[in-house]
FISE-428381 format. One record per residue: residue number from 1; x, y, z of N, C-alpha, C, O in turn. Coordinates in Angstrom, 1 decimal. Layout:
<recs>
  resi     npx     npy     npz    capx    capy    capz     cpx     cpy     cpz     opx     opy     opz
   NUM       X       Y       Z       X       Y       Z       X       Y       Z       X       Y       Z
...
</recs>
This chain:
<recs>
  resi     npx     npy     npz    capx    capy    capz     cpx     cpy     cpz     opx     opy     opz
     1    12.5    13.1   -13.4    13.1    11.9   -12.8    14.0    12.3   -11.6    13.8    11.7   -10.5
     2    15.0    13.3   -11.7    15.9    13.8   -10.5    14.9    14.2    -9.1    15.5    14.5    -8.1
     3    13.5    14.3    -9.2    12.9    14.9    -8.4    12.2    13.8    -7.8    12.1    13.6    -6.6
     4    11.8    13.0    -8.7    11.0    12.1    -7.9    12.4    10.9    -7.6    12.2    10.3    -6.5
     5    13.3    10.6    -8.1    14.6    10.1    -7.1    14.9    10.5    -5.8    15.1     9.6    -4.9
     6    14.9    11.8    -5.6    15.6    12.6    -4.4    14.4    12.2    -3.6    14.5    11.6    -2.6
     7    13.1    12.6    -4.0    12.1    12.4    -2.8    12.2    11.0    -2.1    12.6    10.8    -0.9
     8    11.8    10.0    -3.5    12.3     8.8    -2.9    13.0     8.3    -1.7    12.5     7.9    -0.7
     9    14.6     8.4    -2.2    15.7     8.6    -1.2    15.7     9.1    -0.1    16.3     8.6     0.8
    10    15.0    10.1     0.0    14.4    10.6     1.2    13.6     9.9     1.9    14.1     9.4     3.0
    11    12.7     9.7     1.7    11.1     8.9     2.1    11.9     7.6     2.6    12.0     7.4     3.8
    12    12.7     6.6     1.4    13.1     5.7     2.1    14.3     5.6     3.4    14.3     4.7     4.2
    13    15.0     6.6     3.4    16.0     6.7     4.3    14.7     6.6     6.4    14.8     6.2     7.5
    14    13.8     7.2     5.7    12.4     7.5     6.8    12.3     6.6     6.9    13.1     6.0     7.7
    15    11.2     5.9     6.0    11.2     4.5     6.5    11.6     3.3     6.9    11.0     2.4     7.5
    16    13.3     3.5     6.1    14.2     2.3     7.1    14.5     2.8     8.8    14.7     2.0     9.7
    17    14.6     4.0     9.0    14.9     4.9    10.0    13.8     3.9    10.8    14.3     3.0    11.4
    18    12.7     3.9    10.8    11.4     4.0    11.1    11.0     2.3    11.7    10.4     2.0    12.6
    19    11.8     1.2    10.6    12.0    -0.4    11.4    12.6    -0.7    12.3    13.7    -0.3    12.6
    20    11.6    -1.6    13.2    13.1    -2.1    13.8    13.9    -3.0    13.4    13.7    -3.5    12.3
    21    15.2    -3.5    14.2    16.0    -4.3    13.3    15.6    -5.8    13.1    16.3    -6.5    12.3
    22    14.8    -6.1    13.7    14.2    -7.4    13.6    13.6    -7.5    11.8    13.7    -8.5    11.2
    23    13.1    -6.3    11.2    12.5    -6.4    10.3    13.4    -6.3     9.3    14.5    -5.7     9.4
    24    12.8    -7.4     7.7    13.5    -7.4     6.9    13.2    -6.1     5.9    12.0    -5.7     6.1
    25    13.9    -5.4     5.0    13.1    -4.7     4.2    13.2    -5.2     2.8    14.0    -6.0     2.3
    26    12.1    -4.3     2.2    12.4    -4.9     0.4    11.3    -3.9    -0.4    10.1    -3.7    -0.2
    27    12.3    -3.2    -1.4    11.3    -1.8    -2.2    11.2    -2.0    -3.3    12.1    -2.7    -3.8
    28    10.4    -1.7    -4.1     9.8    -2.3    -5.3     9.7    -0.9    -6.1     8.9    -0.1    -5.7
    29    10.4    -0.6    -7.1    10.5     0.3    -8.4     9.9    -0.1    -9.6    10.3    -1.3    -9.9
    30     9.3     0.3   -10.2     9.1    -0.3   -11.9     9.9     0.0   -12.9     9.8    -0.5   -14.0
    31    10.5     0.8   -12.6    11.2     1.5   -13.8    12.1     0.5   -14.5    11.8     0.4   -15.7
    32    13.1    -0.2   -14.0    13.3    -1.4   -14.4    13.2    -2.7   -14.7    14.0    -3.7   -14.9
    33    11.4    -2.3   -14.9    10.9    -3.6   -15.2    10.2    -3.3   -16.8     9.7    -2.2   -17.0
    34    10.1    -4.2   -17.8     9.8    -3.7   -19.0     8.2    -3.9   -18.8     7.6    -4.8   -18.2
    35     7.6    -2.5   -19.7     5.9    -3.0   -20.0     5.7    -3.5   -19.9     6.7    -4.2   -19.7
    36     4.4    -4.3   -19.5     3.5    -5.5   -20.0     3.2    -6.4   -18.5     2.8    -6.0   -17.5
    37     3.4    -7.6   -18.7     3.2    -8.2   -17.6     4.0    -8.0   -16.6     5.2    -8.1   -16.7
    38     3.4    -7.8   -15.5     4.9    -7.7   -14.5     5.7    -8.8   -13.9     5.1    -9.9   -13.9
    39     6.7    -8.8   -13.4     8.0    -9.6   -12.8     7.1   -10.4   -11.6     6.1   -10.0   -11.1
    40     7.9   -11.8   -11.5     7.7   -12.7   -10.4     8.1   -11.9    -9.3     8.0   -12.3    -8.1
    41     8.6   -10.5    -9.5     7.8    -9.8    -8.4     7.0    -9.3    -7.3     7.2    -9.0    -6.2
    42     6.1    -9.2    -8.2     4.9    -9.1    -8.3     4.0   -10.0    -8.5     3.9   -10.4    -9.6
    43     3.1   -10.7    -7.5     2.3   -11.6    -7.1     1.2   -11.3    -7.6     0.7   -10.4    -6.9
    44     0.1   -11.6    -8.8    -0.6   -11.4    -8.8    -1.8   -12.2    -8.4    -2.3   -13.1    -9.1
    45    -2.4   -11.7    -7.3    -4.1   -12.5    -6.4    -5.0   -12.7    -7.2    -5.3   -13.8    -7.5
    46    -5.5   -11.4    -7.8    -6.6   -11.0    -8.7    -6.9    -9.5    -9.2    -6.6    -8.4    -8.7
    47    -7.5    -9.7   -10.3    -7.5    -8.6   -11.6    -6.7    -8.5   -12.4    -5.7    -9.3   -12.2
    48    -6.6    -7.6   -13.5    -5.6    -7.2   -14.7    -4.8    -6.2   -14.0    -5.1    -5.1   -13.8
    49    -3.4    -7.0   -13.6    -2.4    -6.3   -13.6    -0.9    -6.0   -14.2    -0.1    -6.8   -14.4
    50    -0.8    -5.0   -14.3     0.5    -4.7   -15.6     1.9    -3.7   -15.1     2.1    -3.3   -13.9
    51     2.7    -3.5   -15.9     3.6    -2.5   -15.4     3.3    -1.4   -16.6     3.7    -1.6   -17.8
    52     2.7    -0.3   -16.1     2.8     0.5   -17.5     3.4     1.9   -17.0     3.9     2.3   -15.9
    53     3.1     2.7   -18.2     4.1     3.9   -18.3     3.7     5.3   -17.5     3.0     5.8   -18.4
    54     3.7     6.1   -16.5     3.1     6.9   -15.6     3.9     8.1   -15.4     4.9     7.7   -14.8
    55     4.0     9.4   -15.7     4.4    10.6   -15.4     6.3    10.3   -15.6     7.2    10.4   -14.8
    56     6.2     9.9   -17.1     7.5     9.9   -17.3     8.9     8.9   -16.7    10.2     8.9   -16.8
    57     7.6     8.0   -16.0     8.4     6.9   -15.5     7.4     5.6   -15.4     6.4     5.5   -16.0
    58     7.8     4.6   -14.8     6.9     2.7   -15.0     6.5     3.0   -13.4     7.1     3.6   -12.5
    59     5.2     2.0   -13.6     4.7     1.9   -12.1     3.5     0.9   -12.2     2.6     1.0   -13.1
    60     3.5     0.0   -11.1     2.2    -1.2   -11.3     1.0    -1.1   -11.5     0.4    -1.3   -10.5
    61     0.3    -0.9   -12.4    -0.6    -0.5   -13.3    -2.2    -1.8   -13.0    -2.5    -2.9   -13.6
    62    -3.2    -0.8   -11.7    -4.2    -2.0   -12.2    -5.0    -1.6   -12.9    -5.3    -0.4   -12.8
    63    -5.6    -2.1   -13.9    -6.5    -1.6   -15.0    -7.9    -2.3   -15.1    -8.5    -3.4   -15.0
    64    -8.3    -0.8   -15.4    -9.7    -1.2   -15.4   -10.3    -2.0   -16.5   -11.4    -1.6   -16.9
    65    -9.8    -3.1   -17.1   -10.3    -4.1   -18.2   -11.2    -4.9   -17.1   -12.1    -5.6   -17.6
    66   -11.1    -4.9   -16.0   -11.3    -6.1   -15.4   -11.9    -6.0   -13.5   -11.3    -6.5   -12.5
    67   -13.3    -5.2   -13.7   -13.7    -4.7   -12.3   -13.9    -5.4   -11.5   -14.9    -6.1   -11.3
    68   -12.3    -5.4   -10.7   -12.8    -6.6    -9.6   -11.8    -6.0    -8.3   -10.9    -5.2    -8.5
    69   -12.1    -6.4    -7.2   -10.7    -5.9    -5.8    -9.7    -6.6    -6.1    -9.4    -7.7    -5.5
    70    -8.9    -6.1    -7.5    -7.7    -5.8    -7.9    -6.4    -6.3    -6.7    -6.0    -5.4    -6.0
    71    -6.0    -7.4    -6.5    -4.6    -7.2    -5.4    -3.6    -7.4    -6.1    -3.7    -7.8    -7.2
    72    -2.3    -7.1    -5.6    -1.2    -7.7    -5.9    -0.5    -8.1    -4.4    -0.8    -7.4    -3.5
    73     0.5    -9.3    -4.3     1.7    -9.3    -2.9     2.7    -9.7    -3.8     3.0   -10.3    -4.8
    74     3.7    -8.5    -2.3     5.0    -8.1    -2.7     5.9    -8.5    -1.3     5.4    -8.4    -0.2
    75     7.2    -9.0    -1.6     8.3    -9.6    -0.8     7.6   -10.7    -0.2     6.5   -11.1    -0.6
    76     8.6   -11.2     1.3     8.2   -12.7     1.8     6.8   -12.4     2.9     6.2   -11.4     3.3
    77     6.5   -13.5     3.1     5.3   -13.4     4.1     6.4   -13.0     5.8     7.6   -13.4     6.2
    78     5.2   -12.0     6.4     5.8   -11.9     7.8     5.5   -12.9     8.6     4.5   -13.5     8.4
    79     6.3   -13.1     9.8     6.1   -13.8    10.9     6.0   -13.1    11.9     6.7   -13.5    12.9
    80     5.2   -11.9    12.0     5.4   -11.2    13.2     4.9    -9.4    12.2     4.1    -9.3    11.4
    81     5.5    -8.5    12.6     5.4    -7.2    13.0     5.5    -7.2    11.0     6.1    -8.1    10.5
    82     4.7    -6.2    10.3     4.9    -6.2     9.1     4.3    -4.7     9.0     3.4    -4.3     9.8
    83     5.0    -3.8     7.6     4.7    -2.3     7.1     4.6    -2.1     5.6     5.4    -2.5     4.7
    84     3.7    -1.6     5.5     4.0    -1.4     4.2     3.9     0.2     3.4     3.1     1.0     3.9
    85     4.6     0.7     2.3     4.6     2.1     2.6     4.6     2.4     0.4     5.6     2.1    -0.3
    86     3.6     2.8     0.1     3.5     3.2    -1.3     2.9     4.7    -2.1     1.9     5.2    -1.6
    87     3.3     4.9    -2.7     2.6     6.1    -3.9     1.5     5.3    -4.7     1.7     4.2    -5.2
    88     0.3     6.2    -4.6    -0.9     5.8    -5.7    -1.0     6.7    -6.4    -0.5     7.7    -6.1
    89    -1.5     6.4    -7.4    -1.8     7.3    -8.4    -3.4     6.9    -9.2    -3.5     5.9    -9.9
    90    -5.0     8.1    -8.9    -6.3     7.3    -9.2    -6.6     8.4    -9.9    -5.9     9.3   -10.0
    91    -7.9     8.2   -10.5    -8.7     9.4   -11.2    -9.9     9.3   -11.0   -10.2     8.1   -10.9
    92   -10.7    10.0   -10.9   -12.7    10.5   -10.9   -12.5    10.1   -12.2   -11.6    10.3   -13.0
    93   -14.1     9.5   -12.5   -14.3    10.3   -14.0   -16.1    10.3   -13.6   -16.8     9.7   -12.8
    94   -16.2    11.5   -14.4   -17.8    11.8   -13.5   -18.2    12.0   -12.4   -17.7    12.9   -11.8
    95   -19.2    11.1   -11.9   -19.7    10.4   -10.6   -18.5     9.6   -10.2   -18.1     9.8    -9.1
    96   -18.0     8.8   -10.8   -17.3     7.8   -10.5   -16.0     7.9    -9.8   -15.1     8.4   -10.4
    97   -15.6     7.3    -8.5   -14.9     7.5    -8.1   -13.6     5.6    -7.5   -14.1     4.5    -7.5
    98   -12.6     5.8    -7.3   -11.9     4.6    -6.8   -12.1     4.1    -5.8   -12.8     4.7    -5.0
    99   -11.5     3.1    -5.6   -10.8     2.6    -4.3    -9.5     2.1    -4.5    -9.2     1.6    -5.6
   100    -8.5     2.3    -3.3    -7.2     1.5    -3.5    -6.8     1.8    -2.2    -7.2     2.7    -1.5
   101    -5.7     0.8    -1.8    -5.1     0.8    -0.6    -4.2     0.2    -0.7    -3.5     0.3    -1.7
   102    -3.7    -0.7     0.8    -2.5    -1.4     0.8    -2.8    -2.1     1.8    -3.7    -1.6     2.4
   103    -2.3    -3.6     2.3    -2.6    -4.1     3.2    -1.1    -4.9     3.8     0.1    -4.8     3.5
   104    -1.9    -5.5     4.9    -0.2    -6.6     5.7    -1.1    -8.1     5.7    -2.2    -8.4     5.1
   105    -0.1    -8.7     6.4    -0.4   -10.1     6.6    -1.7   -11.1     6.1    -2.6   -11.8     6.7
   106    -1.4   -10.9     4.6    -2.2   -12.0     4.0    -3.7   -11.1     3.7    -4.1   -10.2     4.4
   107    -4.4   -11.9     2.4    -5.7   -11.6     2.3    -6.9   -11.9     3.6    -8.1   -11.9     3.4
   108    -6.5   -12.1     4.3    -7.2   -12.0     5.2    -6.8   -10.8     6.7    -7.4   -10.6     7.7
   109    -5.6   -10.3     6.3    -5.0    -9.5     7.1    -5.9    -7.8     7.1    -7.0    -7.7     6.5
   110    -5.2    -6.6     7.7    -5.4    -5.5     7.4    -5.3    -4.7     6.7    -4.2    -4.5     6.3
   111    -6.4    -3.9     6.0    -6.1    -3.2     4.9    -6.7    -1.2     4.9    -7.8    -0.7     5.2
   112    -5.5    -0.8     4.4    -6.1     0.5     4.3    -6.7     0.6     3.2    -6.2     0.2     2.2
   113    -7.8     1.1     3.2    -8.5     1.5     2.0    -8.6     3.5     1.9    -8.6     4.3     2.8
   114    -8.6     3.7     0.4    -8.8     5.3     0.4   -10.1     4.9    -0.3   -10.0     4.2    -1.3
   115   -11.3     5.3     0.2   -12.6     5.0     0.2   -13.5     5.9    -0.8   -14.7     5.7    -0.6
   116   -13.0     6.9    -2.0   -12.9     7.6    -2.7   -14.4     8.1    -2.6   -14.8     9.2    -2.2
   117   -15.5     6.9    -2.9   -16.9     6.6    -3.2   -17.9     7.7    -2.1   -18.7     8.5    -2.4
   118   -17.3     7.1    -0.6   -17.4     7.3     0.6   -17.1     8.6     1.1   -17.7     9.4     1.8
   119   -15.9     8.7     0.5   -15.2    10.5     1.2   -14.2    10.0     2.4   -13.8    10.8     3.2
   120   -13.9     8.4     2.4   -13.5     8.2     3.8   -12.0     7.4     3.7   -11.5     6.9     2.6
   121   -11.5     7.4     4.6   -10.1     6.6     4.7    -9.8     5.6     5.7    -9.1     5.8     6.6
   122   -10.6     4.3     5.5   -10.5     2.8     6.1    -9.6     1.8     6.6    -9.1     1.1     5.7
   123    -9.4     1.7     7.5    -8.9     0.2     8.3    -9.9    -0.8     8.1   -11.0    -0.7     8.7
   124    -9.4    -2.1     6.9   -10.8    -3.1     7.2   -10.0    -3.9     7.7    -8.8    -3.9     7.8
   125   -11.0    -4.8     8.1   -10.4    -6.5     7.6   -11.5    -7.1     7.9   -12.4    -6.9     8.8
   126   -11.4    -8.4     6.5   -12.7    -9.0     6.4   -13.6    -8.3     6.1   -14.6    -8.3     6.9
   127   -13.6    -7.5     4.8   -14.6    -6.7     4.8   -15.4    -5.8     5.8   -16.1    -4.9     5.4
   128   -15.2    -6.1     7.0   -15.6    -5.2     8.1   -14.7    -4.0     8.2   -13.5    -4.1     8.2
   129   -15.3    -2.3     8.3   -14.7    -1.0     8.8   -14.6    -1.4     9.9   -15.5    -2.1    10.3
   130   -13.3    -1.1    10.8   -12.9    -1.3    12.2   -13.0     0.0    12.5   -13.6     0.4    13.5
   131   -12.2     1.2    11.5   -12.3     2.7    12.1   -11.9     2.9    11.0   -11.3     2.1    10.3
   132   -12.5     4.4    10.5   -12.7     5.2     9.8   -12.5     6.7     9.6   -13.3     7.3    10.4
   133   -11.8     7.6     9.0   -12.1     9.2     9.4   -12.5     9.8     7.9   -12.4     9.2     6.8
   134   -12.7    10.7     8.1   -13.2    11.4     6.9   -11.9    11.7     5.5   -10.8    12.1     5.9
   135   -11.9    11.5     4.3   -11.1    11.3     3.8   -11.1    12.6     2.2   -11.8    12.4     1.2
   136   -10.0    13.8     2.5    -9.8    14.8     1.8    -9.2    14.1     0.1    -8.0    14.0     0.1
   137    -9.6    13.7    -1.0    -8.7    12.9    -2.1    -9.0    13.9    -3.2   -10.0    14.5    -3.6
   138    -7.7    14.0    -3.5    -7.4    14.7    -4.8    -7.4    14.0    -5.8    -6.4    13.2    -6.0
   139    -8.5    14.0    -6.8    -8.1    13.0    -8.3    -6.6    13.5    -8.8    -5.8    14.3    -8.3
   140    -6.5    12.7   -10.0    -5.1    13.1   -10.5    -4.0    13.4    -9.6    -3.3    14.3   -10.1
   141    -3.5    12.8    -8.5    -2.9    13.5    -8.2    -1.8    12.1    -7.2    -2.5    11.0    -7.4
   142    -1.1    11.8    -6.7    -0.4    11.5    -6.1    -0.2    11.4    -4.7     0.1    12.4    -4.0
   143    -0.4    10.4    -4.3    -0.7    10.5    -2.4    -0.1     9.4    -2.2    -0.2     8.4    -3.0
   144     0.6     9.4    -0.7     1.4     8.2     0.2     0.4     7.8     0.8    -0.5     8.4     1.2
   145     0.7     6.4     0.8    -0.2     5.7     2.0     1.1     4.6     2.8     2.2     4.2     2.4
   146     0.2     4.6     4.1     1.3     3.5     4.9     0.8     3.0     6.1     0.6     3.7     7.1
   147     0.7     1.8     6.0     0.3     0.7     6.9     1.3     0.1     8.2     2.5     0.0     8.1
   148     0.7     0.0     9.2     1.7    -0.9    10.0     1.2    -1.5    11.1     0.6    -0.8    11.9
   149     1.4    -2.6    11.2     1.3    -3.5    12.1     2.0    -4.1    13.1     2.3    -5.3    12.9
   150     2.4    -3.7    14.2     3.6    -4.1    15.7     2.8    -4.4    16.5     1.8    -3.8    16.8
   151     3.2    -5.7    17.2     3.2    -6.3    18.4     3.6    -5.6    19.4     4.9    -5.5    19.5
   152     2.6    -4.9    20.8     3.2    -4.3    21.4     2.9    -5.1    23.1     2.0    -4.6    23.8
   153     3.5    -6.0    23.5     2.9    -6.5    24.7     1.8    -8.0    24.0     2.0    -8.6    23.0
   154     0.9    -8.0    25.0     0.0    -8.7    24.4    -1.3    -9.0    23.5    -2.3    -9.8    23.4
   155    -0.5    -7.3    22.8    -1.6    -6.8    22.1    -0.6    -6.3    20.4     0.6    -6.3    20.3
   156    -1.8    -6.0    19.3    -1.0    -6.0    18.4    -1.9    -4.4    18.0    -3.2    -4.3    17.9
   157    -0.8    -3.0    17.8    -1.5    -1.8    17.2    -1.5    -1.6    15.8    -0.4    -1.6    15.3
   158    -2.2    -1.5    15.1    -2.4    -1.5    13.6    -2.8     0.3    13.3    -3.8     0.8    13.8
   159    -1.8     1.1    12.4    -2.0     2.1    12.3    -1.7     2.6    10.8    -1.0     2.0    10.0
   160    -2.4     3.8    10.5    -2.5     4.0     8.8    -2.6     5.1     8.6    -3.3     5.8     9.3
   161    -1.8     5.8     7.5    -2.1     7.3     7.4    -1.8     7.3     6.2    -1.2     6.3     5.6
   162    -2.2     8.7     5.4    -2.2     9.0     4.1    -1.6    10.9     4.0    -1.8    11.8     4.9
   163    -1.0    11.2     2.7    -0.6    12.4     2.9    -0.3    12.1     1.1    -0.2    11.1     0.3
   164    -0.2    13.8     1.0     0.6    14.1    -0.1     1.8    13.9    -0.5     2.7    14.0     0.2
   165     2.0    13.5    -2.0     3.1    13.3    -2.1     4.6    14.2    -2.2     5.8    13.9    -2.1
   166     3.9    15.5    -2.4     4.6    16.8    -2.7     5.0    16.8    -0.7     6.2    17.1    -0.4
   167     4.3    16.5     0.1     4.2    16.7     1.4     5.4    16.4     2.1     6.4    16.2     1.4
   168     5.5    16.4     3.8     6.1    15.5     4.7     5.1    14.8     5.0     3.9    15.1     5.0
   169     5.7    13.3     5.5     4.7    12.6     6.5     4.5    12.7     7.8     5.4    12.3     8.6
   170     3.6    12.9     8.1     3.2    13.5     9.0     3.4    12.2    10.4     3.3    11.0    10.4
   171     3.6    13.1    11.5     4.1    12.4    12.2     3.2    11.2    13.0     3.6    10.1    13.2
   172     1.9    11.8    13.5     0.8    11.2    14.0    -0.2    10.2    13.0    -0.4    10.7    11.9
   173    -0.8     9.0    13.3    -1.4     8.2    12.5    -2.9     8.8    12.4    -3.4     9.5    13.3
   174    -3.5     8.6    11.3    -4.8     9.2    11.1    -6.1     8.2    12.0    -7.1     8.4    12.6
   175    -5.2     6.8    11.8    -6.5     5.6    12.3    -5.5     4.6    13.2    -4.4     4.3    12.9
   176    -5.9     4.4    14.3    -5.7     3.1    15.0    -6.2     2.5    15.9    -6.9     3.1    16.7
   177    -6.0     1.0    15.9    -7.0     0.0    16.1    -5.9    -0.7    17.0    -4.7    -0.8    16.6
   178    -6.4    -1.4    18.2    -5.9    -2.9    18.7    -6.3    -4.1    18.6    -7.5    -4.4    18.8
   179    -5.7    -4.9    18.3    -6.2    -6.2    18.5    -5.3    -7.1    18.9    -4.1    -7.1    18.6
   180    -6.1    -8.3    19.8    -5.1    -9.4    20.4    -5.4   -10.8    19.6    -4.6   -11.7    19.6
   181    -6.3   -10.8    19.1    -6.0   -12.0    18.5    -5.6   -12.4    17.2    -6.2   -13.2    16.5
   182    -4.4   -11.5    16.5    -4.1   -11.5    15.2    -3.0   -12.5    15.2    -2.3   -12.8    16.2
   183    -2.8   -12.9    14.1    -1.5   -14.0    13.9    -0.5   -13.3    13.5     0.7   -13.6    13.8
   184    -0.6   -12.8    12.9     0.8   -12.1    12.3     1.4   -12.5    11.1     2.6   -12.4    11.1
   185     0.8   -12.9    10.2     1.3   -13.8     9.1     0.7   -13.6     7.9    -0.4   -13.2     7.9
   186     1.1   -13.8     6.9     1.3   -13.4     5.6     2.3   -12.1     5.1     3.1   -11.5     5.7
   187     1.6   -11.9     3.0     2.0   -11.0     2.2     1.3    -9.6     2.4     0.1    -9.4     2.5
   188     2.4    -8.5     2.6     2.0    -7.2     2.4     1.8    -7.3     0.8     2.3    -8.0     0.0
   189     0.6    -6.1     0.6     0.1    -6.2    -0.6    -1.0    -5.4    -1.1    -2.0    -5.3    -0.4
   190    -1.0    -4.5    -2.5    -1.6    -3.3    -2.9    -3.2    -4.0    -3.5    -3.2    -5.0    -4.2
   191    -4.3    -3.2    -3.0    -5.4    -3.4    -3.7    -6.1    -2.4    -4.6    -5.7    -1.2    -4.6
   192    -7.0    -2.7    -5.3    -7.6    -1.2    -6.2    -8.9    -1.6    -6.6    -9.0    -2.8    -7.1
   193    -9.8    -1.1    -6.6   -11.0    -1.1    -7.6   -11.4    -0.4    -8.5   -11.8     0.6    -7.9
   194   -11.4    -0.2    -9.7   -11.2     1.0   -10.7   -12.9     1.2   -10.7   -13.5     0.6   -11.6
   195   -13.5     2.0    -9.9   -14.8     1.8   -10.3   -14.9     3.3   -11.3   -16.0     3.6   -11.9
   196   -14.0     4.0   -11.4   -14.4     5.3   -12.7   -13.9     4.6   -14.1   -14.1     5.3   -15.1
   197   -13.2     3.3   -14.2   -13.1     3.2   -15.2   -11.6     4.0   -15.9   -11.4     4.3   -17.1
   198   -10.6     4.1   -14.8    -9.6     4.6   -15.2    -8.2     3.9   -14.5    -8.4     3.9   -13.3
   199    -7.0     3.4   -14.8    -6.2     2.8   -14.1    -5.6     3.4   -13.3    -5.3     4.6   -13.3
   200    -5.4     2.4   -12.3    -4.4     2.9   -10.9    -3.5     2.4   -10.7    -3.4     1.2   -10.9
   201    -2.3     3.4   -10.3    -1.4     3.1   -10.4    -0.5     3.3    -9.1    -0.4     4.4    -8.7
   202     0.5     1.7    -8.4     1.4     1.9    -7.3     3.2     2.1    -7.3     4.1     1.4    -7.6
   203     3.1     2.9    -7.1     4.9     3.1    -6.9     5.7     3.0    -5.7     5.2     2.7    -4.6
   204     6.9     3.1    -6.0     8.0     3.2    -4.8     7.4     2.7    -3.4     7.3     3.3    -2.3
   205     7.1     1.4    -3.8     6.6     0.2    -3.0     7.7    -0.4    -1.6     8.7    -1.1    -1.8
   206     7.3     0.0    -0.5     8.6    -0.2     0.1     7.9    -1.1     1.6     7.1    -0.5     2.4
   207     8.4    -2.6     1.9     7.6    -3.2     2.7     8.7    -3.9     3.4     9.7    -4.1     2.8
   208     8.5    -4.2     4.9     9.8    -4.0     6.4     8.8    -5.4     7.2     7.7    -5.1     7.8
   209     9.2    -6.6     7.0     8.4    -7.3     7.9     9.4    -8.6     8.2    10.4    -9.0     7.6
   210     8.5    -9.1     9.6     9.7    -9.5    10.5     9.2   -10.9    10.2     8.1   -11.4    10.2
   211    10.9   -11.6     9.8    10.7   -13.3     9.5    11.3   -14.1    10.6    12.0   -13.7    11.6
   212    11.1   -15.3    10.4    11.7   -16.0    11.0    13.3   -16.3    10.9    13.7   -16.8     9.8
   213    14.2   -16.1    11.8    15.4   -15.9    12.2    16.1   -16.7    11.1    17.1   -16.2    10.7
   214    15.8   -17.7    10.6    16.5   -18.7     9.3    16.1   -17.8     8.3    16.6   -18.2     7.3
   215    15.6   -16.9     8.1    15.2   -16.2     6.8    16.3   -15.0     6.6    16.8   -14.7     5.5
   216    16.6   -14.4     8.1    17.1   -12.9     8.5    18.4   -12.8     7.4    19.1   -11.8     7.4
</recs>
């Protein structure tokens, strides 16, 4: 517990470091949420999702009762620039491999995917790959992912990287994309497909997006 605290505290001191102040933030722990169903926290879109018990500690739990693109949304919707930054936790069994990611601005917004099936690590939206790179995944094991989305000019850069959890994060993005005709609007928000038949699980859930000035 002291270890994965300190990392924590760490990681997030980064990523508040890392907003601008326009942006609101809001981090999501399980540990103080009891078993079972989770908190109006926790928005659930679709599939079986739970808070269950993980390496000695609680973490949002999608489970494979129910094979389907798994989401959940967390904090308020953005009106503008939105990030989102989490620990997964997936397993192989067999052939059988996951999917899980994180996304910004609404089910129709951008999403990283770790493409387990594929070998690869995705930017979609709308079911469409926009860009893609080759993707190193360790079963069992623990990896950051982190999403972000900023308005830069008249254009909006959408960037995504993944790393170990034992790791630093690395300074450069693995994938990025422009686009000018995005709105900027909606829930940041975790997805999963349990296609081995094993549950996934998101932690130290930490999302920075920018509202409208009556919200601030």
């Amino acid at each position: 517990m002291m270890k994965k605290t300190a990392l924590f505290a760490s990681s997030l001191i980064l990523f508040s470091q890392a907003l601008s102040a326009e942006l609101k933030t809001f981090t999501f722990t399980a540990d103080e949420w009891p078993e079972g169903d989770p908190p109006k926290e926790v928005f659930v879109v679709d599939g079986t999702i739970k808070v269950g018990a993980k390496d000695g500690n609680k973490a949002v739990m999608i489970s494979p009762d129910n094979l389907v693109d798994a989401s959940a949304q967390f904090a308020v919707s953005a009106a503008g620039d939105s990030v989102i930054k989490a620990r997964v936790f997936a397993s192989k069994k067999g052939r059988s491999n996951p999917r899980f990611g994180i996304a910004v601005h609404g089910m129709s917004g951008y999403r990283l995917l770790a493409n387990a099936p594929k070998k690869q690590l995705e930017l979609v939206k709308n079911e469409e790959v926009l860009a893609s790179v080759p993707l190193t995944w360790t079963s069992d094991a623990w990896v950051w992912m982190k999403l972000e989305a900023r308005k830069q000019g008249d254009e909006w850069i959408i960037t995504g990287k993944t790393w170990a959890a034992d790791a630093s994060e690395p300074a450069e993005a693995q994938l990025t994309h422009k686009d000018k005709g995005l709105k900027g609007q909606g829930k940041a928000s975790v997805w999963a497909t349990p296609y081995s038949g094993t549950p996934i699980y998101f932690d130290d859930i930490e999302v920075g997006v920018e509202v409208p000035a009556e919200t601030k």
